[in-house]
Each structure stands twice: as C-alpha cells, then as structure tokens.
C-alpha positions as CSV (number, residue, x, y, z in Angstrom):
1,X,58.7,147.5,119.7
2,X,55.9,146.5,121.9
3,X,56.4,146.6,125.9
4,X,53.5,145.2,127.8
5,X,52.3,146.2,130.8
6,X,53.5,143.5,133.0
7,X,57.2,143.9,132.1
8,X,56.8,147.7,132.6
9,X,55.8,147.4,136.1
10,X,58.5,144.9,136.6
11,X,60.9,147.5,135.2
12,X,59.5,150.5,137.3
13,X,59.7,148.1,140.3
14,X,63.4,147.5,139.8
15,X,64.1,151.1,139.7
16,X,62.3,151.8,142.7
17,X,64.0,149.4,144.6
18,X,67.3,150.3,143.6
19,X,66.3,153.9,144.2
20,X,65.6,152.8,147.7
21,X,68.8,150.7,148.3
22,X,71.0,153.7,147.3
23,X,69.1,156.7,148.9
24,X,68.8,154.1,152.5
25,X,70.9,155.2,155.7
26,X,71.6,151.8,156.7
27,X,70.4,148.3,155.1
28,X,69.0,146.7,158.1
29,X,66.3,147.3,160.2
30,X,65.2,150.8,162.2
31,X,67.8,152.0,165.0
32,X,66.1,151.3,167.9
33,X,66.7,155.1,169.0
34,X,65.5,158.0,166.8
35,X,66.7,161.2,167.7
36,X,65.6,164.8,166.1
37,X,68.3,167.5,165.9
38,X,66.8,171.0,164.9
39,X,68.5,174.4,164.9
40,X,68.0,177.5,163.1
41,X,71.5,177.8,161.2
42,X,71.7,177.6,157.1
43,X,72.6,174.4,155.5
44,X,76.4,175.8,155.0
45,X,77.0,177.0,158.4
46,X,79.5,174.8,160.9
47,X,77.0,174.2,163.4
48,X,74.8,172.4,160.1
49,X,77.8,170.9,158.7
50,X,79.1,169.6,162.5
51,X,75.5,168.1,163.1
52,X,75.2,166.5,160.4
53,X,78.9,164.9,161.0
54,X,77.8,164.6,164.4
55,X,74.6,162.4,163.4
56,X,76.9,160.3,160.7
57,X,79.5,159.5,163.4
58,X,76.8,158.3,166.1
59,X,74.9,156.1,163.5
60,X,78.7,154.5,162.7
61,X,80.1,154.0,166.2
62,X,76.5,152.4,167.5
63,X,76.3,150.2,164.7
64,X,73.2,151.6,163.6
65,X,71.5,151.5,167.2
66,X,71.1,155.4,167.4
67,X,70.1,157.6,164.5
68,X,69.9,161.6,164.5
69,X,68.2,163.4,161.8
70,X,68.8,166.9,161.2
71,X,66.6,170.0,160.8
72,X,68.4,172.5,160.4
73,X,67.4,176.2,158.6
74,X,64.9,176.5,161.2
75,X,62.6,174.0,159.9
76,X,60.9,172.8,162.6
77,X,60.4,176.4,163.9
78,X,61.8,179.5,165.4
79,X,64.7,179.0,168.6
80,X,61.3,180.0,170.8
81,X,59.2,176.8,169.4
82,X,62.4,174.7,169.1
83,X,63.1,175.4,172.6
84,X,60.0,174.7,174.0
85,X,59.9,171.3,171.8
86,X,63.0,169.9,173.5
87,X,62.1,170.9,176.9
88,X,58.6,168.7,175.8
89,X,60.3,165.9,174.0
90,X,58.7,166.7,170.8
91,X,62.7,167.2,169.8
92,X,65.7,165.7,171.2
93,X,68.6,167.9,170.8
94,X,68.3,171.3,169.7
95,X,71.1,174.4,169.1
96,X,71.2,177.9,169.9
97,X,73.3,180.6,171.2
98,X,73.2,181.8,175.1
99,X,72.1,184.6,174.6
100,X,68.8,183.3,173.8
101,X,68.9,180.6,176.2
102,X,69.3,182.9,178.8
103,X,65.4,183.2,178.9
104,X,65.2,179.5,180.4
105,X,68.7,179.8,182.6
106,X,69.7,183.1,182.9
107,X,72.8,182.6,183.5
108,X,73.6,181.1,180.0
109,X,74.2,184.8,179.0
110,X,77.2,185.4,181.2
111,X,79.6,184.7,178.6
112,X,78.0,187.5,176.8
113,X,79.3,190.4,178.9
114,X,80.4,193.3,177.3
115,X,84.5,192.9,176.6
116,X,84.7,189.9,179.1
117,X,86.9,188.0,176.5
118,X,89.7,189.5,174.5
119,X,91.1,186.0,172.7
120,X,89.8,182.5,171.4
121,X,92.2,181.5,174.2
122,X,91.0,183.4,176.9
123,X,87.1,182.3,175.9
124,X,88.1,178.4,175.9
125,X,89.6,178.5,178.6
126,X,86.5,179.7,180.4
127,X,83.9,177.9,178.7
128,X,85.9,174.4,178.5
129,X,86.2,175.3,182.3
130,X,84.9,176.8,185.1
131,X,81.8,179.3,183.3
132,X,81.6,176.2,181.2
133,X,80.3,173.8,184.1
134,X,78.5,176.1,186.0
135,X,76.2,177.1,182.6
136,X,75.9,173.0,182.4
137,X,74.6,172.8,185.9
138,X,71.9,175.6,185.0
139,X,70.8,173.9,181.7
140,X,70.9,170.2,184.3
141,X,68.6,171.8,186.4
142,X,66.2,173.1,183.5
143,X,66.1,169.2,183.1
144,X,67.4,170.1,179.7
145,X,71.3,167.9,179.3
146,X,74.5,170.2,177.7
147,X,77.1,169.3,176.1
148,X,80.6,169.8,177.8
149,X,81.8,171.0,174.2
150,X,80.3,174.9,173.9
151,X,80.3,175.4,170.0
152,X,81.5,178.6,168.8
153,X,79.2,181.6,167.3
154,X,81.6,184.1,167.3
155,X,82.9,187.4,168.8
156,X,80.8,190.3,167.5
157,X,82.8,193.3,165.9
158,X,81.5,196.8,164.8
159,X,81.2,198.2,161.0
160,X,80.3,202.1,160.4
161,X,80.1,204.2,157.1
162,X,81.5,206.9,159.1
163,X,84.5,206.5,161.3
164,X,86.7,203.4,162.5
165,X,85.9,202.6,166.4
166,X,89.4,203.0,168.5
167,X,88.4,204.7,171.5
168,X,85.7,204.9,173.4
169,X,85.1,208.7,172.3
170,X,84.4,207.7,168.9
171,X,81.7,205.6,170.1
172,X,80.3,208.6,171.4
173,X,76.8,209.3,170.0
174,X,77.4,207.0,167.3
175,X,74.1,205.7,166.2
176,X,74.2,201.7,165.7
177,X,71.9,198.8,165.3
178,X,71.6,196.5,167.9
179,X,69.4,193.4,168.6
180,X,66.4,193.4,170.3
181,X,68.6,192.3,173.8
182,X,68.9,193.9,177.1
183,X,72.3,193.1,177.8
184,X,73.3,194.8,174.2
185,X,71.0,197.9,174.6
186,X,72.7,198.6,178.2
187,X,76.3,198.2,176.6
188,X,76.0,200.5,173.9
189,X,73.9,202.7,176.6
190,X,76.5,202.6,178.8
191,X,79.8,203.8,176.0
192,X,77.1,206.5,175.5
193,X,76.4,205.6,172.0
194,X,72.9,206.0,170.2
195,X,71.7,202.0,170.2
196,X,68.5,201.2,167.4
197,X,66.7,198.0,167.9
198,X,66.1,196.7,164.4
199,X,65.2,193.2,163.3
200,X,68.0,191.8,161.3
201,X,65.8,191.6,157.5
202,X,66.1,195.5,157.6
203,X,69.5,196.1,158.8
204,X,70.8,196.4,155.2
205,X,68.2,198.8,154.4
206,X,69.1,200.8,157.9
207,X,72.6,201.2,157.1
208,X,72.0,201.9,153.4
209,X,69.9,205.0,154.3
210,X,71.7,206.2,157.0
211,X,69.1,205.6,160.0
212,X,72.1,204.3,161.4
213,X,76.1,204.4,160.8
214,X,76.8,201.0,162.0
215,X,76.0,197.7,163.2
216,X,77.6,194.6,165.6
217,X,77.7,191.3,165.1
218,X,80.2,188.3,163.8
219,X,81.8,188.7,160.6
220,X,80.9,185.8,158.8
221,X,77.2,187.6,159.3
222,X,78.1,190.6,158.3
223,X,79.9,189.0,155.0
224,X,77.2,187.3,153.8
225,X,74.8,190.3,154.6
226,X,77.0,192.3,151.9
227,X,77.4,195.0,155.0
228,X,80.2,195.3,153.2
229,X,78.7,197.5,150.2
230,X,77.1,199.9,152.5
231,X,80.0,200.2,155.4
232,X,83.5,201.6,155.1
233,X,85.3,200.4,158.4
234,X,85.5,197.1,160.5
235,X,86.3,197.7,164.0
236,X,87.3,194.6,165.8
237,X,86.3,195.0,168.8
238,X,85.4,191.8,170.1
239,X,83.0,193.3,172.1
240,X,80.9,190.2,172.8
241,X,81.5,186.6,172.8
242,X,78.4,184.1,172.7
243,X,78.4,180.4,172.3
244,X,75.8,177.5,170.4
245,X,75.0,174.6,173.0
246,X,73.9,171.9,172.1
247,X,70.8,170.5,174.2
248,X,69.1,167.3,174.9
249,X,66.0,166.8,176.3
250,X,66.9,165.5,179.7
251,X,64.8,162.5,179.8
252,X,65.5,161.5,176.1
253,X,69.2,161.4,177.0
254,X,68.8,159.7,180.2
255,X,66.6,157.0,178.6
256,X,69.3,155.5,176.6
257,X,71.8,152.9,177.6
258,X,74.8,154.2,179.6
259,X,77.5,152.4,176.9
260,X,75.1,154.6,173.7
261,X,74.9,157.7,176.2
262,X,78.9,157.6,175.9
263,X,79.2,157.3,172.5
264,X,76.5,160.5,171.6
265,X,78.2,162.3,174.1
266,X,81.8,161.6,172.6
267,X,80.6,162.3,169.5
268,X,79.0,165.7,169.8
269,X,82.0,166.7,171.6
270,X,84.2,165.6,168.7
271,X,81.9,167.7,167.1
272,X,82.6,170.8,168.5
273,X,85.6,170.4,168.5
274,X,85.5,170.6,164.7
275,X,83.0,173.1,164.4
276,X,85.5,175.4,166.7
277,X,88.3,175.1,164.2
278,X,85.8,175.3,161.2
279,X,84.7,178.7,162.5
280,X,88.6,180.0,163.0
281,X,89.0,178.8,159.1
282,X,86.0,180.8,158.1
283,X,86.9,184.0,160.3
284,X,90.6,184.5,158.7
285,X,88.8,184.0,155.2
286,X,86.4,186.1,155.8
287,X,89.1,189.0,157.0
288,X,90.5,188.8,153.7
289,X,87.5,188.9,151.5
290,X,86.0,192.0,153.5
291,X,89.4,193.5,152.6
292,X,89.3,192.8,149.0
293,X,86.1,194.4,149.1
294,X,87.2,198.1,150.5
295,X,87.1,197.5,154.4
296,X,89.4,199.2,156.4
297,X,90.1,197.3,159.6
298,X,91.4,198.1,162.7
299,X,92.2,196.9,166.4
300,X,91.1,197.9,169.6
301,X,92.4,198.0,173.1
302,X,89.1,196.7,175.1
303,X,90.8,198.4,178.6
304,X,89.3,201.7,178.2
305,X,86.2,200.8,176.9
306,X,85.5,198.4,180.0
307,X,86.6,201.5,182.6
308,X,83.7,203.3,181.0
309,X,81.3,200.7,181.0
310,X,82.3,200.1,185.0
311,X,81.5,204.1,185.5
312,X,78.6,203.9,184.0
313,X,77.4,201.1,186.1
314,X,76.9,198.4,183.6
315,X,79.1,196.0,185.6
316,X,77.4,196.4,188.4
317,X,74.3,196.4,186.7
318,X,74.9,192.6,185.4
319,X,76.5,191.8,188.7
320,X,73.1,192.2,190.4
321,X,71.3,190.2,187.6
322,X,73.3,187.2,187.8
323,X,74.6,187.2,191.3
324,X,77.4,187.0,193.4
325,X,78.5,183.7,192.9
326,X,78.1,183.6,189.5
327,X,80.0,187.2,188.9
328,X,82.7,185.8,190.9
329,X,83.1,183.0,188.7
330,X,82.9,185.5,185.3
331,X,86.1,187.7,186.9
332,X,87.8,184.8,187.5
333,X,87.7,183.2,184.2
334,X,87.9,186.3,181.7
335,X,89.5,189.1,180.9
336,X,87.7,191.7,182.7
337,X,89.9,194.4,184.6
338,X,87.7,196.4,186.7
339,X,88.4,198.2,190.1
C-alpha cells in the first residue's frame, strides 16, 4: 500500500497533538504565576513526593492561576547555589534542612542542639510554636518567607560494628563519622568520643574498613546506605533533631495577590503536614527492615548524656553563639535538663 507524503504528515501531526493534549498540565492558557521549587532530596523522598502534591494542590485550588514546577534531586544545584538563587529570585521556593541554613540565620540551627528533643511530640510542639516563630522571624528578616509548617528530616541515631551506645561511657573514645558541622564536631567532642569528618560518598567505605566504628544520622539514610551490612548495632539515641523549611523568595511571595498568597500558603502547610506523617510511616518500616537484616537495637536515656555535655561546656558553648534570648527560648520549649 502506498502512503503519500501529505497524509503522513497529517498522521504524524495528529499524534503530536494528541501527545501534547495528554502530556499538558492544564488545557488553557499559561498561569499567570510561575514558580520554581528546587531541593536536593531524591525523587522518592517525602519532601519530593509532598512538593510535588504541594505544586498539584496550588495549580487546583487557583484554578490554574499559580503553577510550581519541581526540581528536585538537586538539579538546579547544590543547597549553597540553590540558596543563593532564592535569595536572588532566580528560584522561588527552595528546601533544606537548618542546619545548613544556619549559615544565612544562625539561629535556624537551634533545633539542632545536642539531645534538646527526646519525642516527635516534644519537637512539634516547639517548632509548631515558640522556636518555630522565632526561626520564621530570622528567615523574615533574611528577606527570605518560611513556612509556618517545619517539614520533618529526622532525629539522627548512632550505628557501630563494635558495641551498642547506652551510656555515655561507651561513647568514650569511640571513633565515629560525623559531618563536616561545628555543632556535630563539638557534641561528639564534648561525650569525649573520637569524631572523623568524612563526606557522606565514603562513609560506606569508612565503616567497611574500620577507620571508623560508627556513624550518625536518620535511619531512613542509613537504610538505604546499606549501613546495615557493615554495622552490627543501632543505638537510638535521638541525639539530634533537624527540620526542611521550605523558603520563598521574599519578594516573589509578596508579589502575588493576598487571596493566591493564602492559598500557596495553605497548601504547603497541608503539605507538611503530610510529609510529617509520611516520614513517621517510613521510620517504623524502616525499624523493621534494619531488624530483619541483623541490627540489634536499643534505647537510650538522653539525661546522662546531656549532664556530660553541660560539664564539658558545650551548652554553654552554644548559649554564647546564639544568645540569650534565643537560649531562653530553646530551654523553654525542649527537653533539655541542665543545672
């Protein structure tokens, strides 16, 4: 059969088109605001999966006026350039943990303190409230907007190939990886362990050869790391808590109408709100898997481990960096018990 050239243009036309119609956000014109959303997390991680519900549930409730596009797996850059893009425009919202942030407000970290939080509870409770808002204001006057929902990264917990963590003896000299962070070197310092900056590509390699016995950070991390083939113990210390803002660039925000500003807001608070229960799902799965793979796990009583960071002078260490006021409102709001 002979097909000419017209009528297989005509066919490759109506392909495209339908191609175009199916693969289109929305059928009518351009939202009149276009927003960027980049962050570093994989494709599978709540904060991606939250964003992108985030994005869908703005373009629904404006009727199409606002659209957010994500970019998330770092692909717009590292949490340095994204940072510095948001602050510029060049990006409208952006996510990252406060630990990081801390290099714009510095008091972003505070949540971070070593054994400040003990619970899920105690750590809403604080960042839905009083540490919450005062972080805010700090990010408000970076120019930079917050969202009043803090998403959830996770408390960090200790593995080791050699013992399980339950007092701050066994800590003792215990050589560990930490992150290349102040605040993490001078805990670890201060239980009179043996801390080891080492970026996170070679941790695997670190623990497998025994440069160090352990490492710290959130379980779902350490899962899909496969820690778990190199480590024999999971101590859950919950050592560290440290949230994801999300940011807007100030201007960006303020520039849309008051009734659209409402609606983003609503929905990125919805948001977290859902990425803070998707994160509680993951962490009781990810318990059990660890087990099934040969982890022993056990608790720990944070008390005596914050009376020998306070004699070593950590507290007061941190107190100094981040001020009265802002110390005042840490002791208030967590579950530090120091003399």
């Amino acid at each position: 059969m002979r097909i000419s050239r017209r009528t297989l243009l005509r066919g490759a036309g109506a392909a495209v088109s339908a191609a175009t119609v199916i693969g289109m956000r929305r059928p009518s014109q351009a939202a009149e605001f276009s927003f960027k959303f980049a962050h570093g997390y994989p494709t599978v991680h709540p904060v991606n999966v939250y964003a992108e519900e985030a994005a869908k549930a703005v373009l629904d409730a404006t009727k199409g006026r606002v659209e957010i596009k994500v970019f998330g797996n770092a692909l717009l850059g590292g949490d340095t350039q994204m940072l510095s893009q948001v602050r510029s425009g060049a990006i409208q919202l952006f996510s990252t943990g406060g630990m990081f942030l801390s290099s714009l407000v510095r008091v972003a970290s505070i949540n971070g303190v070593g054994f400040a939080f003990s619970s899920y509870d105690s750590v809403w409770k604080a960042m839905d409230g009083k540490i919450g808002a005062m972080i805010r204001k700090g990010f408000a006057d970076a120019k930079l907007h917050a969202f009043e929902k803090c998403w959830d990264s996770g408390f960090r917990q200790i593995t080791s190939s050699t013992r399980p963590i339950v007092t701050p003896e066994d800590i003792r000299g215990f050589k560990i990886r930490v992150p290349v962070s102040p605040m993490m070197t001078s805990l670890f310092e201060g239980l009179k362990a043996a801390p080891t900056a080492i970026n996170f590509p070679e941790v695997y390699s670190a623990l497998q050869t025994k440069i160090v016995e352990g490492q710290e950070n959130p379980l779902n991390l350490a899962l899909t790391a496969r820690f778990y083939e190199v480590q024999k113990y999971v101590s859950m210390t919950n050592h560290m808590w440290d949230g994801c803002w999300v940011l807007a660039n100030g201007a960006a925000f303020a520039g849309l109408p008051e009734d659209l500003r409402k609606i983003v807001d609503a929905c990125i608070n919805d948001a977290g709100t859902g990425q803070r229960s998707m994160t509680a799902k993951q962490n009781e799965s990810v318990v059990g898997e660890m087990k099934r793979a040969g982890l022993a796990f056990n608790d720990v009583d944070s008390v005596p481990f914050q009376k020998v960071l306070q004699a070593s002078g950590f507290y007061d260490r941190w107190a100094k960096e981040f001020g009265p006021e802002a110390w005042g409102v840490l002791k208030s709001s967590s579950d530090l018990k120091l003399a």
